[in-house]
N, C-alpha and C positions, 0 to 999 in steps of 0.2 A: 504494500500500500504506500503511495506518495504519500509526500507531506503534504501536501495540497488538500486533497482526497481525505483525507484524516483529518486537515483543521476542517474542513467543510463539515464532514460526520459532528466531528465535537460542537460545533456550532451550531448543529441543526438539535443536536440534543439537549443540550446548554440552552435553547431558546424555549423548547416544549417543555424541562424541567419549570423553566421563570414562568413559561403560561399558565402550567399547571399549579404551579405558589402564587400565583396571581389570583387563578378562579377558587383555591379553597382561601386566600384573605379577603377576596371580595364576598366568600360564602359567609364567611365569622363575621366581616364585619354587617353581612346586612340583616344577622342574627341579635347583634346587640344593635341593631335600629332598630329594628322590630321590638323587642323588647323594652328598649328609651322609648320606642313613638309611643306606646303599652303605656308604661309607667308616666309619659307625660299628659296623654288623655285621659287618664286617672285623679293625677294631682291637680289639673287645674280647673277653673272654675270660668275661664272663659269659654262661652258658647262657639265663636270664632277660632278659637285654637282649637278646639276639639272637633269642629268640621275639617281645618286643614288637614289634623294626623287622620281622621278617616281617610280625606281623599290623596294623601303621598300612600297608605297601608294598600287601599284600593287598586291606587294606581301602580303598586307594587305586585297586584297580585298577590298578596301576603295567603294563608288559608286559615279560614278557620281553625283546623287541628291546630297550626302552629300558634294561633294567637291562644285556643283553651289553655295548650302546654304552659307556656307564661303564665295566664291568668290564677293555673292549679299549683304552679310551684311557688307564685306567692302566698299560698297557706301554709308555709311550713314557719311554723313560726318558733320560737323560745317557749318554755313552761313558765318561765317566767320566775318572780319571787315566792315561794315555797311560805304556806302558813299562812295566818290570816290577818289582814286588814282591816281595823275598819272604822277608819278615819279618811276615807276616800273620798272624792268630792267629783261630778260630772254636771259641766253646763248646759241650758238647755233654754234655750229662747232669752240667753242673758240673766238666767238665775244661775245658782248653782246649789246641787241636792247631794247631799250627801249618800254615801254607798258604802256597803262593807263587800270583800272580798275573800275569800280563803282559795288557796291552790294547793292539792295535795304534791305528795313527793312521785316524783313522774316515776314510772314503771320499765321506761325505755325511751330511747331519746325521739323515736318517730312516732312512738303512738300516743295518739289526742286523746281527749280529758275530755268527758259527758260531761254538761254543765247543767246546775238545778237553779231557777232562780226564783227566789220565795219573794210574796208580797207581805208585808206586813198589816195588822188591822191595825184599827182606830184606837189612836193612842201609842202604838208602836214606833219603830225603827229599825231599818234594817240592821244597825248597832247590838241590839239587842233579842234580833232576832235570831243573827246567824251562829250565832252556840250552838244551840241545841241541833240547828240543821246538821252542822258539821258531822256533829257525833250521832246523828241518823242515820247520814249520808256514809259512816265508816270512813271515811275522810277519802273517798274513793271517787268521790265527784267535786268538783268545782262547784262553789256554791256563790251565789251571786244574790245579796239582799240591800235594794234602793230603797230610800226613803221619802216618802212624798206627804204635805199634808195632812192629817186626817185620815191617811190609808184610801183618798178617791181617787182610787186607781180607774173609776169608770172614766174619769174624764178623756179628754183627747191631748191636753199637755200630760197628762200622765202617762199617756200610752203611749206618747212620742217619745217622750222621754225613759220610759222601758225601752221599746225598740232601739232607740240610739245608744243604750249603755252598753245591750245585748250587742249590737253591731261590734262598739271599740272594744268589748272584750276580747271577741271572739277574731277580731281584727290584732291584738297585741299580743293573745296568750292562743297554746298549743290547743284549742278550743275544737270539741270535733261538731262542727256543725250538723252532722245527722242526730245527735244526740243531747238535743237541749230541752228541758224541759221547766213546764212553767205551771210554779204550783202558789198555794196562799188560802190563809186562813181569815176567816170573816170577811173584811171586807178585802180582804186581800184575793179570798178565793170568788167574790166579783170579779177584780180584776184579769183572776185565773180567767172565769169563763170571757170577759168582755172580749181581751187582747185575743184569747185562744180562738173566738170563734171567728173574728176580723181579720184573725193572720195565722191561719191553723197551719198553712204548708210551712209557718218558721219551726216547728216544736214536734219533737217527738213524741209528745205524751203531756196531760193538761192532768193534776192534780189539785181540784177544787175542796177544802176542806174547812166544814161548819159555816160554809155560806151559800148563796144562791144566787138567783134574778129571778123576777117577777115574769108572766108571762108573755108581755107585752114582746119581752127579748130573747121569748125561747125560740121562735122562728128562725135566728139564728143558727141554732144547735144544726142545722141541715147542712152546715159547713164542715161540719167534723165527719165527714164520710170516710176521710183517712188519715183521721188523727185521733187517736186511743184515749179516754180518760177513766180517768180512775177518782170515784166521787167517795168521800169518806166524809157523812153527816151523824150526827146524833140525834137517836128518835125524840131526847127531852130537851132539844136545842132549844133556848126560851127567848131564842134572839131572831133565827131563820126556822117558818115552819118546817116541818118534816114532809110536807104535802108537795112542797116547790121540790124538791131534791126527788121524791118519790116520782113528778110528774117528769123533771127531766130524764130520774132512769127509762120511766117507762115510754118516753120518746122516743131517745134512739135507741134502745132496746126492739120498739116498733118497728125503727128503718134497717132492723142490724148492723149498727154502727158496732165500732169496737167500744164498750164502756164493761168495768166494774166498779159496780156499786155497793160500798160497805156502811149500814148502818147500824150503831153502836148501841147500845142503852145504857151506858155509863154516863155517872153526875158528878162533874167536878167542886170543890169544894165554894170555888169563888162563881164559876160560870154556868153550874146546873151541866146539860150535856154541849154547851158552846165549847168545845176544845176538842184536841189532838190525844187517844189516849196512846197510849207508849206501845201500847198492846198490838196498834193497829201498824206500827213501824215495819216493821220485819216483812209484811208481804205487800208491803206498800214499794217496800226499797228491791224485792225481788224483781217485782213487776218493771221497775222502772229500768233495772238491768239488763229486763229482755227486749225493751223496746227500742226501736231504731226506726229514722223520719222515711215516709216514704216515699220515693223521688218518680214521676212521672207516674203517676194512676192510671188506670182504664177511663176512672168513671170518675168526673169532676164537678161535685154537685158547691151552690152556691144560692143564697140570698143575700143584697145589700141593698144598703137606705144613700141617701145621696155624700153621706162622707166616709165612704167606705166600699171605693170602686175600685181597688185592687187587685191586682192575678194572684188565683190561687194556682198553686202550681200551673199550668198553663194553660189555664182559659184565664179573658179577664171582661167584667162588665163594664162597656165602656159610657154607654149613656143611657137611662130608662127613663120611661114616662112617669113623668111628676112626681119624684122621688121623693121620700120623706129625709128631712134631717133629723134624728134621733139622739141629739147634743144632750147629755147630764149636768145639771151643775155640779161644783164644786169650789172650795175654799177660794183658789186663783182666778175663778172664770166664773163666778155666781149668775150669769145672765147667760150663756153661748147662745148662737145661735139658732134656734128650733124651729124647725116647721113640719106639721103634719102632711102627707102625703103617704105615696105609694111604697111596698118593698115591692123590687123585683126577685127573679127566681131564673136561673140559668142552670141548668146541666148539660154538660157536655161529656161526650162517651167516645173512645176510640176501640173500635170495630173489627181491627185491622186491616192491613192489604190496603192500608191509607185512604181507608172510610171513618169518618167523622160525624155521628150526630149528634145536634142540639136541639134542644127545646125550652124553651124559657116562656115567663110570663112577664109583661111590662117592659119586655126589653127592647129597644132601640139601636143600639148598635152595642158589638161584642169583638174579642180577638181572640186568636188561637197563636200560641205558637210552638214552635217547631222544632227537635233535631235529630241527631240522624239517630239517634235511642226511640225516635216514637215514629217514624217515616223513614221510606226511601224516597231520598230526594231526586232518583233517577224515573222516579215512574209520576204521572199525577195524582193529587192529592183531591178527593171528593169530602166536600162539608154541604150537609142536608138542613134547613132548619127549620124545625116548626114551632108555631106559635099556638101558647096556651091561654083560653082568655074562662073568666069567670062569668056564666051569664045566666040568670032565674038562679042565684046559687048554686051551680053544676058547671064542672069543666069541660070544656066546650074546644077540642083539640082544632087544630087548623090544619092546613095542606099541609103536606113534606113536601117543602121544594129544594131544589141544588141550590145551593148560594155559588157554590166554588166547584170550579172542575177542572185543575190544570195543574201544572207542574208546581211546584214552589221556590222561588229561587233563596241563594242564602245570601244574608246581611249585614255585612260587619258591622254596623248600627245598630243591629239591634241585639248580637252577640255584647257589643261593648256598653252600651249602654243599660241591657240588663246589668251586667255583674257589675255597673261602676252604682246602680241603685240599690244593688241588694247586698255587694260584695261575698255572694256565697258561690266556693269553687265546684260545687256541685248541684248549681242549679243554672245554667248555660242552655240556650235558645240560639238557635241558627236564623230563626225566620219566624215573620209573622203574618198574619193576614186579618185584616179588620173587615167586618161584616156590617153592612148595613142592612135593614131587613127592611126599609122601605125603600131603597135604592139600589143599583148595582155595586158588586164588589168596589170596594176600593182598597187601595195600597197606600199606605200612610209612609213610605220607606226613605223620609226626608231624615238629614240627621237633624232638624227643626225637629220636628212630627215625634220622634227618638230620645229626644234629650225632654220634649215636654212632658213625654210619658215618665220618664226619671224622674223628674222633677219636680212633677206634680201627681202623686200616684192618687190622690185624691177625687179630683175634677169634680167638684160639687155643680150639681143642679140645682138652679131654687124656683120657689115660685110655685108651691104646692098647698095644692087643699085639697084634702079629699077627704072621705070616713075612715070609720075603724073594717067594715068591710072590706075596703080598699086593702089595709094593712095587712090581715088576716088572710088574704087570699093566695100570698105565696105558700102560709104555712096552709092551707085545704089541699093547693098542686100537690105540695111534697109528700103531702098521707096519702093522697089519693093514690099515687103511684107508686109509693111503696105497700100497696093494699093493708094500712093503716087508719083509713077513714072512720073505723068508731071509736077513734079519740078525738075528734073534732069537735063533738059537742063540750067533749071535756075541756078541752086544749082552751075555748071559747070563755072560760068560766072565769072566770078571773077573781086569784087568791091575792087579801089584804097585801101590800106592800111592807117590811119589817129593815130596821137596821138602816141600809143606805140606803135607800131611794132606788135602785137599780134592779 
């Protein structure tokens, strides 16, 4: 071989090795864009900067899968300070509430912490609540007790104020989001039901204990389709009848929901049967061991009033007719705002083979969304929807029509923009698709459209009068169809209000 011939070879090789260290630094580096553009669409809070990193990610062709992978290795977090706290303090519309915290001794450095978070009743603290939890809990779960008020945990700065603590815990510490659960005594376990049944897909399991709601807000209870409770009343409670708690077992008992119901005949010395007996621990904390949240249902059943239009797992009510607002007061908020009107009623059911039915009453427009755990996004996607209306008191079913018959495409808008509103790495949406049921499909797929859904999971309606008929008629749908209908009369009857107002 000349030397010629030879520096040419070594040249031509020497060029393909530099192309080839070229395409794998151009690989890493546009690894750690993606993951900066990631984490900068996150941290900030301009609406403007967060359309541009969409549209560089877009126009990157970035995928989905790679963007989850990021979004799921930010949960790997620290266990954080060991032992308990509870002199903690979390802001919340510019106050600040105090919190106690305990974090047991981790088990292994990748595996997350079940977290329990008690409410406290009236007169309480979560300071002085979280003892005993601990040494319930075997110090085996994170325990997590706010302090608010008076224990009106019904309000809506209370509930905000839960949800946002629960988010930054579970955001700082090795927190295993499948397994959080949210319990409370008296008027605490109001709060249990109010929060649990507004946002059941947050919580593994709702532990309500020596308290209730009135019937008004048992209608509700048709959210818990896939979330477990476990109710623990005293038959000589002299504070919450035994009739409310008796009526919610034998509610979802009716729809077979998942519940156990334990009630006690023990009288405590200060509270008669208002209390937690020690007795009842041991198969309370079993239960709670085996439960774990469950992620994408078949069947996703739902009633809301107009402040309370959120996605349960993945359906979400987006507009209804003349919705009621259903605001409690409370110590900070003595006046909210309230208006009588309608509840609507939405279920949604996945079929398979990417058939989709819905049926609601009062609804207006609705979303479904989408990913590759609940469709194939290669084939199209069929959503049916029919409408239920109340008429001569009798449910009066309407047409099944197709809303939707086509492909679905996927969205990094709405991928990002879920997890930047919920921040849970196991709850990820590829796509979505909004229904209007008195006009044709439409696509809301703006990262406008994207970021207001984030931003406002609320979307109040106002401007409602109706009756109590009105009210009632979601909860008649939901018996009807779970051939429940001879508790209706009952369900109508309406038991004294006791203790909070809720």
């Amino acid at each position: 071989m000349n030397i010629r011939k030879f520096i040419s070879i070594f040249s031509i090789s020497l060029f393909s090795l530099s192309c080839s260290a070229l395409q794998e630094s151009a690989s890493v580096r546009q690894d750690i864009d993606i993951k900066s553009e990631v984490e900068l669409f996150l941290s900030t809070k301009d609406p403007k900067m967060e359309t541009q990193v969409l549209k560089r990610l877009q126009s990157a062709k970035v995928s989905h899968e790679d963007v989850k992978s990021i979004l799921r290795s930010r949960s790997k977090k620290s266990a954080g300070p060991v032992g308990l706290q509870t002199d903690l303090q979390v802001k919340h519309n510019g106050k600040n509430y105090p919190y106690a915290l305990f974090l047991p001794e981790p088990s292994g450095s990748d595996k997350k912490i079940p977290l329990l978070v008690v409410l406290h009743g009236l007169g309480g603290s979560g300071a002085n609540t979280i003892p005993a939890w601990v040494e319930r809990s075997g110090k085996s779960f994170a325990v997590l007790c706010p302090t608010y008020p008076m224990g009106a945990w019904w309000t809506r700065s209370a509930e905000e104020m839960v949800l946002s603590l629960i988010d930054q815990v579970r955001g700082k510490y090795n927190i295993d989001s499948d397994r959080i659960f949210l319990s409370g005594l008296s008027n605490g376990a109001i709060g249990a039901y109010m929060i649990g049944m507004f946002y059941p897909d947050r919580f593994a399991g709702l532990i309500p204990i020596a308290g209730s709601i009135t019937p008004r807000y048992m209608h509700f209870l048709v959210n818990l389709r896939n979330t477990p409770i476990y109710m623990i009343q005293g038959a000589h409670d002299p504070i919450f009848p035994i009739q409310l708690s008796r009526r919610i077992q034998k509610i979802l008992s009716d729809m077979k929901y998942p519940v156990v119901y334990r009630e006690h005949g023990e009288k405590g010395k200060a509270h008669g049967g208002h209390f937690l007996p020690e007795s009842e621990v041991p198969a309370m904390m079993e239960w709670m061991r085996k439960q774990k949240r469950r992620l994408n249902p078949d069947t996703v059943r739902m009633t809301r009033e107009g402040n309370h239009l959120g996605a349960i797992h993945w359906a979400r009510l987006v507009q209804g007719e003349n919705l009621a607002l259903l605001e409690l007061p409370g110590p900070e908020d003595p006046n909210p705002a309230k208006k009588d009107g309608k509840i609507a009623t939405l279920f949604a059911t996945r079929k398979g083979n990417n058939v989709f039915e819905v049926m609601g009453q009062h609804v207006l427009e609705y979303d479904l969304y989408f990913n590759t755990e609940t469709i194939d996004f290669d084939k199209p996607v069929t959503v049916t929807t029919q409408k239920i209306q109340l008429q001569d008191n009798k449910l009066v079913p309407g047409e099944k029509k197709t809303s939707y018959k086509k492909k679905v495409e996927k969205d990094l808008a709405v991928l990002m923009y879920g997890y930047k509103n919920f921040r849970d790495p196991n709850r990820l949406y590829d796509a979505r698709v909004s229904i209007l049921l008195e006009s044709t499909l439409v696509h809301h797929s703006s990262p406008e459209w994207q970021r207001a859904i984030a931003v406002y999971p609320f979307y109040p309606i106002r401007g409602m009068k109706t009756n109590e008929e009105d009210i009632t008629g979601a909860r008649r749908l939901m018996l009807n169809i779970t051939s429940a209908s001879k508790e209706l009369s009952r369900l109508n009857e309406l038991v004294p209000s006791h203790g909070s107002g809720a």
